[in-house]
Residue frames as qw, qx, qy, qz and C-alpha x, y, z in Angstrom:
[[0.244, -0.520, 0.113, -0.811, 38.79, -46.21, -57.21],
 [0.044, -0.276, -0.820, 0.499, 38.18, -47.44, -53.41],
 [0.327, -0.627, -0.633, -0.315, 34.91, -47.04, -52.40],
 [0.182, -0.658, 0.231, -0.693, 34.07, -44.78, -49.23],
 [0.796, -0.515, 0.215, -0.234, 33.39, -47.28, -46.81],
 [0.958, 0.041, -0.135, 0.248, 36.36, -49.01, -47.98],
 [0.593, 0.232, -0.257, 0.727, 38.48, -46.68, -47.44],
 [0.304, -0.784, 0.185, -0.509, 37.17, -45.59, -43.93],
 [0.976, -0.200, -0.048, -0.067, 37.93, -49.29, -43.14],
 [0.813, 0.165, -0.116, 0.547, 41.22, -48.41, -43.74],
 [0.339, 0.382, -0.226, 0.829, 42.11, -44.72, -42.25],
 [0.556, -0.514, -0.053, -0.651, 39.09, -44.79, -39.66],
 [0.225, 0.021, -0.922, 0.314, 40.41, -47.17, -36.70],
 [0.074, 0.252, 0.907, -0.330, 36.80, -48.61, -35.46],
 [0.478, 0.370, -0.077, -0.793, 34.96, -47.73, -38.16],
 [0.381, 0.301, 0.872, 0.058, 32.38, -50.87, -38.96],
 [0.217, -0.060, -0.545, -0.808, 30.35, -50.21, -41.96],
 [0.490, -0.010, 0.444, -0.750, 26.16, -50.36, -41.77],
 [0.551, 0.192, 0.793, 0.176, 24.51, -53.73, -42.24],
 [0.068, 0.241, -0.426, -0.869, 23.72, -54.36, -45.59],
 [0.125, 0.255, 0.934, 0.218, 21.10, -56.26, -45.57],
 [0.092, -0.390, -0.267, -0.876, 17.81, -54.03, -47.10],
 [0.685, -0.389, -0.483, -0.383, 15.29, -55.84, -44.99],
 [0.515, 0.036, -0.739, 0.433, 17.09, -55.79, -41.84],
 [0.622, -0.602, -0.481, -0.140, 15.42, -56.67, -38.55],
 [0.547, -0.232, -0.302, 0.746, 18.13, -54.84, -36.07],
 [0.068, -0.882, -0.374, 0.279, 17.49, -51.66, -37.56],
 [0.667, 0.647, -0.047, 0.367, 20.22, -50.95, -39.90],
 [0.336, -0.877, 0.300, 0.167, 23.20, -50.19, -37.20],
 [0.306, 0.634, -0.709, -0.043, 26.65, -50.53, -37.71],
 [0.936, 0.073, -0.342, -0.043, 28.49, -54.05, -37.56],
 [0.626, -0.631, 0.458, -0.012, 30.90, -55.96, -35.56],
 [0.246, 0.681, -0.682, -0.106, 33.83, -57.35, -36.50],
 [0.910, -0.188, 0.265, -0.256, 34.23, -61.22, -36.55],
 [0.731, -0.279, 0.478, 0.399, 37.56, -62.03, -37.52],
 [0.250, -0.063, 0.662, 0.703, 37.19, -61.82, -40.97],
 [0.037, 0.507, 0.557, 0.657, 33.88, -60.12, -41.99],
 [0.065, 0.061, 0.495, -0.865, 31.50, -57.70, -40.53],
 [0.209, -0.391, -0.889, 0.111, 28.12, -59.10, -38.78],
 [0.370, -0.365, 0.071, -0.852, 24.97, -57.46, -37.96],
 [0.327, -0.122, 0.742, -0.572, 22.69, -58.60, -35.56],
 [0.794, 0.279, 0.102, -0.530, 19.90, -59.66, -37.91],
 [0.864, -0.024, 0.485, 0.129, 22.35, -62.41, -39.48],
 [0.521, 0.850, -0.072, 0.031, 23.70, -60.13, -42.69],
 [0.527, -0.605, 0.311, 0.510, 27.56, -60.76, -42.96],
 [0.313, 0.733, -0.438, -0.415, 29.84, -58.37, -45.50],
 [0.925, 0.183, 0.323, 0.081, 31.43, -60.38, -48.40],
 [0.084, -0.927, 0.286, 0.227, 34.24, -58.00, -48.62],
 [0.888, 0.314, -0.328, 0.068, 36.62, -60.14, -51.14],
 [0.806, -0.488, -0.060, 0.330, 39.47, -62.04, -49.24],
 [0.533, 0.235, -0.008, 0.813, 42.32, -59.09, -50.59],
 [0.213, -0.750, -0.092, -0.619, 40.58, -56.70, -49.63],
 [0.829, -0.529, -0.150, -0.108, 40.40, -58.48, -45.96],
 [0.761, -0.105, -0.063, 0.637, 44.11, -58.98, -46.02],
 [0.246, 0.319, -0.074, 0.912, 45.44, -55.37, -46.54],
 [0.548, -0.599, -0.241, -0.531, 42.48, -54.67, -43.65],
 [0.899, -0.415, -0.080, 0.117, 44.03, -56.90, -41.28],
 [0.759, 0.201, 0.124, 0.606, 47.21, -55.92, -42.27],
 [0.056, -0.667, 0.012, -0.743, 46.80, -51.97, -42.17],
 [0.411, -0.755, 0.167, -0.483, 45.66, -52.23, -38.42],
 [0.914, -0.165, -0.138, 0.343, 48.42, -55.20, -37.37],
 [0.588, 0.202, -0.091, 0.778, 50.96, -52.62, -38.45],
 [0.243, -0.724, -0.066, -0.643, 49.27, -49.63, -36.93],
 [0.832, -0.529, -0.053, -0.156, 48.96, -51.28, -33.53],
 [0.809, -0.205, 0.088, 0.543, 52.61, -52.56, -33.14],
 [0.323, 0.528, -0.105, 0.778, 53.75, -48.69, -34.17],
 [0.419, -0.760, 0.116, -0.484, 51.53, -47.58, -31.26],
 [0.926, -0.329, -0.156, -0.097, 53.04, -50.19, -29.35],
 [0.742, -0.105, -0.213, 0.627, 56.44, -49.33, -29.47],
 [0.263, 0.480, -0.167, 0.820, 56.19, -45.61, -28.82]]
C-alpha cells in the first residue's frame, strides 16, 4: 500500500510534502525539492528510500518530455 503523500508525489506535479521534523523552527510548511530529497527551511531533509526516489524522478522525466512533444 503507497502511502498518501507518496502517492501525491507521484500524480500531484508540485506537490512537496510538509517538513517532518516535530520541532520545526520554519513553521511546518511544505518543502523544496533538492535533487534528490525534500528540504525544509529549519534543516529537516525526507529520507524517502533511494527506489522510491527513482520511480519519482522517473514519473516526472517521462511526464515532461510527453508535454514536450505535444
Amino acid at each position: 500500500m503507497t502511502s498518501i503523500v507518496r502517492n501525491n508525489l507521484l500524480t500531484r506535479e508540485g506537490y512537496t510534502p510538509y517538513c517532518g521534523e516535530a520541532r520545526c523552527t520554519a513553521g511546518m510548511p511544505r518543502t523544496t525539492w533538492d535533487g534528490e530529497q525534500f528540504r525544509c527551511r529549519c534543516g529537516w531533509r525526507s529520507s524517502f528510500p533511494a527506489d522510491f526516489i527513482a520511480e519519482y524522478k522517473a514519473t516526472w522525466l517521462k511526464l515532461r518530455a510527453a508535454l514536450a512533444t505535444n
